[in-house]
py3Dmol code that shows the C-alpha trace and the ligand (Angstrom):
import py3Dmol

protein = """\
ATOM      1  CA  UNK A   1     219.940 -52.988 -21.688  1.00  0.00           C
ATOM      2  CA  UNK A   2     222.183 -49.566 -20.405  1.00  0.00           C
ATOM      3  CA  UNK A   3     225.578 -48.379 -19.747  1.00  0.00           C
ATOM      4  CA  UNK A   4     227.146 -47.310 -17.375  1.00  0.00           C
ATOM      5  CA  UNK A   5     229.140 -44.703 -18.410  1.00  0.00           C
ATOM      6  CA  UNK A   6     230.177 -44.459 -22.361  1.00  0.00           C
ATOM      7  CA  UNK A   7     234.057 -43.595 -22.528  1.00  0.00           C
ATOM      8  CA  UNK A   8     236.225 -41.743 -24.241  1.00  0.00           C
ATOM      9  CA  UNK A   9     236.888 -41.168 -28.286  1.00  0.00           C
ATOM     10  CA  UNK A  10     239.560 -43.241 -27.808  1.00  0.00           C
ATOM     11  CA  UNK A  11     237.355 -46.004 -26.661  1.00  0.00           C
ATOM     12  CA  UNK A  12     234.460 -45.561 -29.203  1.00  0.00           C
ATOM     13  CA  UNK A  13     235.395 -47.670 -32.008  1.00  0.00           C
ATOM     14  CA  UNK A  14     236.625 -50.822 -29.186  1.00  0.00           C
ATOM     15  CA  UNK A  15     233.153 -50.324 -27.238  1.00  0.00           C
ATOM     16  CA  UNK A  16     231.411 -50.631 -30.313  1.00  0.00           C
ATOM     17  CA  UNK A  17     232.739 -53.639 -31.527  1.00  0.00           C
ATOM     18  CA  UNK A  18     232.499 -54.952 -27.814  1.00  0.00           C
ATOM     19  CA  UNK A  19     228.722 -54.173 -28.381  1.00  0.00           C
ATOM     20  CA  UNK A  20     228.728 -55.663 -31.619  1.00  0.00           C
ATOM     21  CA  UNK A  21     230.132 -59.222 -30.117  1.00  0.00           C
ATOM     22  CA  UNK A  22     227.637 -59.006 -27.735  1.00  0.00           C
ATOM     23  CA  UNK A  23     224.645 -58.931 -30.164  1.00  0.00           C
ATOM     24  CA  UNK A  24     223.743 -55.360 -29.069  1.00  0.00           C
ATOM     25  CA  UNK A  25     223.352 -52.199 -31.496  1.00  0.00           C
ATOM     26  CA  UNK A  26     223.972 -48.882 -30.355  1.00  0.00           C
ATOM     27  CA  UNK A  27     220.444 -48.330 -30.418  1.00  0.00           C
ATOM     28  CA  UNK A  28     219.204 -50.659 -28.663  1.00  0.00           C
ATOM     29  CA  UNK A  29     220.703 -49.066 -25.249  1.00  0.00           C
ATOM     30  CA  UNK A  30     217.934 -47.759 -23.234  1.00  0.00           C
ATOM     31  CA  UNK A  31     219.884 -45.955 -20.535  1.00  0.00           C
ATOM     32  CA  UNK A  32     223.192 -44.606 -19.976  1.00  0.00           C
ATOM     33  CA  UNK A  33     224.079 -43.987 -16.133  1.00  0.00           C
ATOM     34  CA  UNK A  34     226.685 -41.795 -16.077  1.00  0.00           C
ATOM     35  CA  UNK A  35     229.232 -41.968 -13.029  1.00  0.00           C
ATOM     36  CA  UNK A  36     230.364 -38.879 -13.411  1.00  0.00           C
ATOM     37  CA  UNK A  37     230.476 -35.860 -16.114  1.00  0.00           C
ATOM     38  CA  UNK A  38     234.223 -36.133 -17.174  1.00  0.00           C
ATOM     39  CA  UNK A  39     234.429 -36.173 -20.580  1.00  0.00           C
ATOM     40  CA  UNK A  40     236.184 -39.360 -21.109  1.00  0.00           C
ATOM     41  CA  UNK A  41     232.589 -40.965 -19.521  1.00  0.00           C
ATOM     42  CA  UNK A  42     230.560 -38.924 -21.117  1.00  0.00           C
ATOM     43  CA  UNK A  43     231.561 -37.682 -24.585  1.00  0.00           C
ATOM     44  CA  UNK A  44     230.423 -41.166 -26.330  1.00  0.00           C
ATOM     45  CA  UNK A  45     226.800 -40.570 -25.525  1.00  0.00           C
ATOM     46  CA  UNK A  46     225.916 -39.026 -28.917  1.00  0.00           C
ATOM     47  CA  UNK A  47     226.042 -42.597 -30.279  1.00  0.00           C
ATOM     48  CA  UNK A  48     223.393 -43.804 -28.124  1.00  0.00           C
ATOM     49  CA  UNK A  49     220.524 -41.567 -29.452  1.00  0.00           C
ATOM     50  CA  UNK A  50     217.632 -43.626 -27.945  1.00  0.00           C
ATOM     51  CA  UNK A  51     218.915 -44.318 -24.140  1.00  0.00           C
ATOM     52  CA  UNK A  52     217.433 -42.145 -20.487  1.00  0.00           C
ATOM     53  CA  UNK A  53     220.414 -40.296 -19.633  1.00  0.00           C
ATOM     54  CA  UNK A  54     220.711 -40.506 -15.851  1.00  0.00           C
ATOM     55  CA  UNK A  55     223.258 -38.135 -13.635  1.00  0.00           C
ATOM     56  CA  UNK A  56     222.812 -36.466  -9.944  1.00  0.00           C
ATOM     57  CA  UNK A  57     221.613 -33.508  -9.505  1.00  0.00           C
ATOM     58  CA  UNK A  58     224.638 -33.148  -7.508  1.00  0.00           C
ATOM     59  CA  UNK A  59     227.538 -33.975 -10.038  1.00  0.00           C
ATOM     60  CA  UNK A  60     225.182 -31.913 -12.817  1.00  0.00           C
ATOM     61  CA  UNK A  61     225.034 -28.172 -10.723  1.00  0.00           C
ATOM     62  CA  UNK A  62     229.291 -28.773  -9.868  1.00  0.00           C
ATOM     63  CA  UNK A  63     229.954 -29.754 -13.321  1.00  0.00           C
ATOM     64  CA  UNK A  64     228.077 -26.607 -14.194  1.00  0.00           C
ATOM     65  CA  UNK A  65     229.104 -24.448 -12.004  1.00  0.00           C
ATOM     66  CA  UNK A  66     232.783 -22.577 -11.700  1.00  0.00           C
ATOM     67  CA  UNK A  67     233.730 -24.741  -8.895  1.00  0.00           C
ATOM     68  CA  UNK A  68     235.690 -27.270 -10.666  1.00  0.00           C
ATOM     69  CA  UNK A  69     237.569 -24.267 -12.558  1.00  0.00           C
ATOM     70  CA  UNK A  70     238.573 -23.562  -9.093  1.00  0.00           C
ATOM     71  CA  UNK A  71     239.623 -27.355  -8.153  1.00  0.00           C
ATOM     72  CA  UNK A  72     242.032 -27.070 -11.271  1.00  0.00           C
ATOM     73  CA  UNK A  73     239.783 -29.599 -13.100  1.00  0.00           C
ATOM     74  CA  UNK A  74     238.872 -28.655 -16.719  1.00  0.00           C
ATOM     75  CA  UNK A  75     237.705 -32.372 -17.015  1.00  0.00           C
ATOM     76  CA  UNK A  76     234.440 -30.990 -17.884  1.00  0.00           C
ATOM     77  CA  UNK A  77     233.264 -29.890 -21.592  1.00  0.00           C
ATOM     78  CA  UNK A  78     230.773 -27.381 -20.366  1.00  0.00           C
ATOM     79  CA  UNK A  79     229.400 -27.000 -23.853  1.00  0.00           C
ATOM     80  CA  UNK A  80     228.324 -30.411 -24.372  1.00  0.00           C
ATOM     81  CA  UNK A  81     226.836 -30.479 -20.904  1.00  0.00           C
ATOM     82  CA  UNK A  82     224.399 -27.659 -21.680  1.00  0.00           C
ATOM     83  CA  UNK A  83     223.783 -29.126 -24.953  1.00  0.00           C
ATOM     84  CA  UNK A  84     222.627 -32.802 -23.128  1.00  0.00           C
ATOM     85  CA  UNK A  85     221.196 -30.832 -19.670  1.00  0.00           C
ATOM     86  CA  UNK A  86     217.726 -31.110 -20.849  1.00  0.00           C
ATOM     87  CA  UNK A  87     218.215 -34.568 -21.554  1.00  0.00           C
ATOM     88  CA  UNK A  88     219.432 -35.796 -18.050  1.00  0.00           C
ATOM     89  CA  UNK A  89     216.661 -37.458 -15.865  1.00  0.00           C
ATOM     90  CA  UNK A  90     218.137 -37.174 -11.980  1.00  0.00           C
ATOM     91  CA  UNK A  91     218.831 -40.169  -9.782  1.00  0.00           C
ATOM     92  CA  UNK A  92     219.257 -40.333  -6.025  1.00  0.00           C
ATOM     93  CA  UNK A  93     221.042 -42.298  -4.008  1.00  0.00           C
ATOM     94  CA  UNK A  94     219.679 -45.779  -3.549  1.00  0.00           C
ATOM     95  CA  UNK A  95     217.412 -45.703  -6.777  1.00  0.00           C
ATOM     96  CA  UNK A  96     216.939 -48.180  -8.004  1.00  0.00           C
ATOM     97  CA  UNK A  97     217.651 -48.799 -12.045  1.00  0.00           C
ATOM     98  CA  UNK A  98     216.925 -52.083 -13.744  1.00  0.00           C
ATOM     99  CA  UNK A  99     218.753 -54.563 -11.915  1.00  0.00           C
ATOM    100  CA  UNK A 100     221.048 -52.425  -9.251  1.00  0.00           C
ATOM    101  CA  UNK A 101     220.961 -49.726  -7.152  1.00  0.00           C
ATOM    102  CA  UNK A 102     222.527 -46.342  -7.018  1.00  0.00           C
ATOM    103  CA  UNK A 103     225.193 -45.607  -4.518  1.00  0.00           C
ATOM    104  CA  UNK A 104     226.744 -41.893  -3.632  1.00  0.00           C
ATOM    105  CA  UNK A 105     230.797 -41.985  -4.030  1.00  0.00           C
ATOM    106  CA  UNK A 106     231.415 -38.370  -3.549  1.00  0.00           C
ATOM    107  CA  UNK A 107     234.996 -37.306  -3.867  1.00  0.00           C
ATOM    108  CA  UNK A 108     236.375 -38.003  -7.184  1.00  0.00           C
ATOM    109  CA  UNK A 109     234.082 -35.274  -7.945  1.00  0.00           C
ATOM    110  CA  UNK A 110     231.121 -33.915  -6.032  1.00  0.00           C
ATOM    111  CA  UNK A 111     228.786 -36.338  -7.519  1.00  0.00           C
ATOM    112  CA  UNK A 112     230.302 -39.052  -8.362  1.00  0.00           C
ATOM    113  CA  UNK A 113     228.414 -42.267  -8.141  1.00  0.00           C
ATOM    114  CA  UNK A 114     228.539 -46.466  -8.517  1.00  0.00           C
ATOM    115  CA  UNK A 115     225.790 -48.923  -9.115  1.00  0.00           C
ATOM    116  CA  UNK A 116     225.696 -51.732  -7.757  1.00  0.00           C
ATOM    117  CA  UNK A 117     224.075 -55.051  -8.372  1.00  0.00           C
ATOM    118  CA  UNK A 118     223.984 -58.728  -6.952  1.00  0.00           C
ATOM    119  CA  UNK A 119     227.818 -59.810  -7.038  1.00  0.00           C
ATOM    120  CA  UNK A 120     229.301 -56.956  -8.408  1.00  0.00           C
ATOM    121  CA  UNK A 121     229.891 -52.991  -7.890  1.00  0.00           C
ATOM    122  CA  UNK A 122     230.509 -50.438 -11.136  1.00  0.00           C
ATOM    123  CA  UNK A 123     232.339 -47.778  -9.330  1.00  0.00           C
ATOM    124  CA  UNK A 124     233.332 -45.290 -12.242  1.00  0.00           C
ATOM    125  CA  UNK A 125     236.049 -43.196 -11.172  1.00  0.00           C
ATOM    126  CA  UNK A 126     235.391 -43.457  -7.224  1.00  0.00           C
ATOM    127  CA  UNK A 127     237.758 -45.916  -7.928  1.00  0.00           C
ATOM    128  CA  UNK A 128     240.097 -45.771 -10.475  1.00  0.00           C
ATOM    129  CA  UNK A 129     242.618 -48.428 -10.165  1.00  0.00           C
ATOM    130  CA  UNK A 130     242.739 -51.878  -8.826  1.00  0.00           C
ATOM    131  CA  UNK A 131     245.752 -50.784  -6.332  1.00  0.00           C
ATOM    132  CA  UNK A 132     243.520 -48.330  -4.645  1.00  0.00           C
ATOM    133  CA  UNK A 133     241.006 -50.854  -3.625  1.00  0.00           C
ATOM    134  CA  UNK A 134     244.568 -52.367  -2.474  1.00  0.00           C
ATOM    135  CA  UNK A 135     245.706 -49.331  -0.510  1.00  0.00           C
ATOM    136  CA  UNK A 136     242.133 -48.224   0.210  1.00  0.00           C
ATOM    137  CA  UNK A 137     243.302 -44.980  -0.966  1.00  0.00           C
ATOM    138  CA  UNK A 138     243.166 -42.766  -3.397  1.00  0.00           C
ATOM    139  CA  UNK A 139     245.791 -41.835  -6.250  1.00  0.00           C
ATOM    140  CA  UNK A 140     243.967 -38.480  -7.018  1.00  0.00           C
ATOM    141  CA  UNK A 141     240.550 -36.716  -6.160  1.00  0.00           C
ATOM    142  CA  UNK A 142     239.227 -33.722  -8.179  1.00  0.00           C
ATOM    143  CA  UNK A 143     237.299 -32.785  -5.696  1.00  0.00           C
ATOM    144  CA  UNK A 144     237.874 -34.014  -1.855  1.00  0.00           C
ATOM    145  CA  UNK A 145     240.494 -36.554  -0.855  1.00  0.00           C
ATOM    146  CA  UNK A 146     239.139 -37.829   2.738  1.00  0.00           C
ATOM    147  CA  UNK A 147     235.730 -38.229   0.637  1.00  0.00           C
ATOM    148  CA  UNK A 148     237.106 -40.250  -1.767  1.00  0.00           C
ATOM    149  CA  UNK A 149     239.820 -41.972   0.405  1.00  0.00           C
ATOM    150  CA  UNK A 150     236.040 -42.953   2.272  1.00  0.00           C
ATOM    151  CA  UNK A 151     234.396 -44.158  -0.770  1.00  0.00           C
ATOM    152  CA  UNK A 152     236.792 -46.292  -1.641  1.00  0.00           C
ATOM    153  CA  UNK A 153     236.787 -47.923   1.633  1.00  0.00           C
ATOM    154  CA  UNK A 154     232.355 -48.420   1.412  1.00  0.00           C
ATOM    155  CA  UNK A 155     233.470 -50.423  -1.912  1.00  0.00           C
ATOM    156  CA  UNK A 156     236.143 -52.547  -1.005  1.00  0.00           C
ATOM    157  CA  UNK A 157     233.879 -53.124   2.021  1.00  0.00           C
ATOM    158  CA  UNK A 158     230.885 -54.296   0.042  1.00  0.00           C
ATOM    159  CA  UNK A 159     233.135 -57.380  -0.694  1.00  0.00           C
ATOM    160  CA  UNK A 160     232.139 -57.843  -4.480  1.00  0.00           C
ATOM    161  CA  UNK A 161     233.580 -58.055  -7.896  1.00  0.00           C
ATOM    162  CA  UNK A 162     234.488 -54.540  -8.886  1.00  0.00           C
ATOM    163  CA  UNK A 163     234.473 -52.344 -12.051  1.00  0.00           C
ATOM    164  CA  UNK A 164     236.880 -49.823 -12.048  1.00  0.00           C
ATOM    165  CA  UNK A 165     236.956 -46.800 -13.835  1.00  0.00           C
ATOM    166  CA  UNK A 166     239.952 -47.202 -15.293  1.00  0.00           C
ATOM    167  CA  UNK A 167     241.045 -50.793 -14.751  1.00  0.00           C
ATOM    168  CA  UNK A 168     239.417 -54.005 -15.884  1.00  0.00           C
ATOM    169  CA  UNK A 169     237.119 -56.017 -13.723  1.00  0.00           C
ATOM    170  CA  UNK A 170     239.293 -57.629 -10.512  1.00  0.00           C
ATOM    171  CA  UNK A 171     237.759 -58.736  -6.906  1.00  0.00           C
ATOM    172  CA  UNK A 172     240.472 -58.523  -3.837  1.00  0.00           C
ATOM    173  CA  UNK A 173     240.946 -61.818  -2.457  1.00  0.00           C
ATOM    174  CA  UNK A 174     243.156 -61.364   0.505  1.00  0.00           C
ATOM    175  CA  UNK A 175     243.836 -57.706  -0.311  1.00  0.00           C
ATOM    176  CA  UNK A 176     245.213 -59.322  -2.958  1.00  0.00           C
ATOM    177  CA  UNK A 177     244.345 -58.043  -6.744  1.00  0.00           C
ATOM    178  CA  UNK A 178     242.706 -61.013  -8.709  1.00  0.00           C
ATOM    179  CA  UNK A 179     242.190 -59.708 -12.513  1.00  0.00           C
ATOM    180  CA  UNK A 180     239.030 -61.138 -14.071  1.00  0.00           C
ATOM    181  CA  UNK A 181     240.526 -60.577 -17.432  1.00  0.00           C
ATOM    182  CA  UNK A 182     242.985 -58.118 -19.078  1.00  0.00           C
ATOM    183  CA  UNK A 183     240.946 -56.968 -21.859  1.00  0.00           C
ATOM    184  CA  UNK A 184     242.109 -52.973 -22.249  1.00  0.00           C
ATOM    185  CA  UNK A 185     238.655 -51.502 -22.865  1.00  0.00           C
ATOM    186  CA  UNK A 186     235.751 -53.952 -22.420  1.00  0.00           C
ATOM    187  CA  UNK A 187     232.049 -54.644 -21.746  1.00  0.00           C
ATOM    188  CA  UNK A 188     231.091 -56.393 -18.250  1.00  0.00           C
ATOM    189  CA  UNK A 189     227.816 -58.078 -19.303  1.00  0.00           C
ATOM    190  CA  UNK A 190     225.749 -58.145 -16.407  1.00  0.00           C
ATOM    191  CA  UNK A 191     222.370 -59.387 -16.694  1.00  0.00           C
ATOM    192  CA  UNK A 192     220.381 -56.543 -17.943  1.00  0.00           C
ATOM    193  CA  UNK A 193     222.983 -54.228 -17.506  1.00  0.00           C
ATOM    194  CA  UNK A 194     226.680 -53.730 -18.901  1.00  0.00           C
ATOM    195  CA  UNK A 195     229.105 -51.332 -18.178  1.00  0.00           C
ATOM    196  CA  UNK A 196     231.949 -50.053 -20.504  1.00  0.00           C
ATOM    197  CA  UNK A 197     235.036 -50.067 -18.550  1.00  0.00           C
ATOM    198  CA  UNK A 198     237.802 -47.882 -19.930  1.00  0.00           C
ATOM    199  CA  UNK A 199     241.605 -47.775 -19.589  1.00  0.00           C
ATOM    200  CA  UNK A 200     242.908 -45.467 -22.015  1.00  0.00           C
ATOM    201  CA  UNK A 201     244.408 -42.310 -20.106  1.00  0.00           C
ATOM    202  CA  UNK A 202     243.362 -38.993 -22.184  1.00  0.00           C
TER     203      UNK A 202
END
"""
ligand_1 = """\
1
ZN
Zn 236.950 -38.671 -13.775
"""
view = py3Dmol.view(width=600, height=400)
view.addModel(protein, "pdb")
view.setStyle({"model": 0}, {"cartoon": {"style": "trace"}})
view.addModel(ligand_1, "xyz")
view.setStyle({"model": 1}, {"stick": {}})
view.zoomTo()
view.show()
C-alpha cells in the first residue's frame, strides 16, 4: 500500500483520517512516490516513517540545485530535502511500481512525474486543475510552459480517470469536466495503491 504524494500541513490531519476510514495506519504505507518536491507534496512524509521514498533523479538535482531560485520558485524547503536525500530511491520513466507505471511530465518542474495505472492517471501537479485538462493548457509552470502545456496534452490523451494535483478526481467526457466526487482533500483507493489528492492552496 503507497502514496502518491503526501500533502501539505494543511492536509495532514484530513489525510489521516481519510487513512483511518480506509483501515490503513500511517505505518503501514510502504512507499511514497513523490510527484514532485514542492513542499505542499512532500512535507507530510515524516509521518510515514516505514515507506521507500521514490523521486527522479531529475526533479531531486533541480530541487537541489539554484535553478529554481532563478525560476522565482522558493516552492522547495531545501533543508528538509537534504535531510530525506539519503532516503530517496530513484525511479525512471516507465518503472514500474506495484500496480502502475511511471510516466515523465516535465514542466511543472523539471521532474515532475504521474503514475499511471489500469483506468486511471495520478498526475501531481503536471496537472493541476480539472480546467486545464479542459483547455489542454496550463495555468502556471515553474519551470517550462510548452513542456507542461505538452504534458498535459499526453494525459488528457491517455483517455482515463485523472487525479489532479490540486483538484479532486474528474474524467473529461466530451471535453467536458465530470467530477467523481467533491471531497476537498481525499484518498483515491486504487487497488494497491492510493493517492492523496490535495486542494488546499498554501
Ligand atoms: Zn507544485
Amino acid at each position: 500500500m503507497g502514496l502518491f504524494d503526501v500533502g501539505a500541513e494543511g492536509a495532514r490531519e484530513p489525510l489521516l483520517n481519510n487513512l483511518k476510514s480506509l483501515g490503513i495506519k500511517a505505518s503501514d504505507i510502504e512507499f511514497v512516490i513523490f510527484s514532485h518536491l514542492h513542499f505542499d507534496h512532500f512535507i507530510n512524509i515524516e509521518l510515514f516513517p516505514n515507506a521507500t521514498v521514490y523521486t527522479t533523479n531529475e526533479e531531486l538535482d533541480y530541487a537541489l540545485s539554484d535553478e529554481p531560485e532563478q525560476h522565482g520558485d522558493f516552492n522547495y524547503i531545501k533543508s528538509s530535502l537534504y535531510y530525506y536525500k539519503n532516503r530517496f530511491t530513484l525511479l525512471y520513466p516507465q518503472d514500474q511500481v506495484y500496480d502502475g507505471k511511471i510516466v515523465a511530465l516535465p514542466g511543472h518542474t523539471k521532474g515532475s512525474i504521474g503514475f499511471e495505472s489500469e483506468g486511471c492517471i495520478f498526475t501531481g501537479d503536471a496537472l493541476k486543475y480539472a480546467t486545464e485538462a479542459k483547455n489542454k493548457s496550463t495555468t502556471y509552470a515553474y519551470y517550462n510552459k510548452q513542456m507542461a502545456d505538452s504534458s498535459i496534452r499526453a494525459i488528457v490523451a491517455r483517455n482515463k480517470i485523472i487525479i489532479p494535483g490540486h483538484d479532486p478526481v474528474f474524467k473529461l467526457e466530451n471535453d467536458n469536466i465530470a467530477y467523481l466526487n467533491d471531497a476537498s482533500v481525499e484518498v483515491y483507493k486504487k487497488k494497491d495503491s492510493c493517492v492523496s489528492i490535495f486542494l488546499k492552496e498554501v
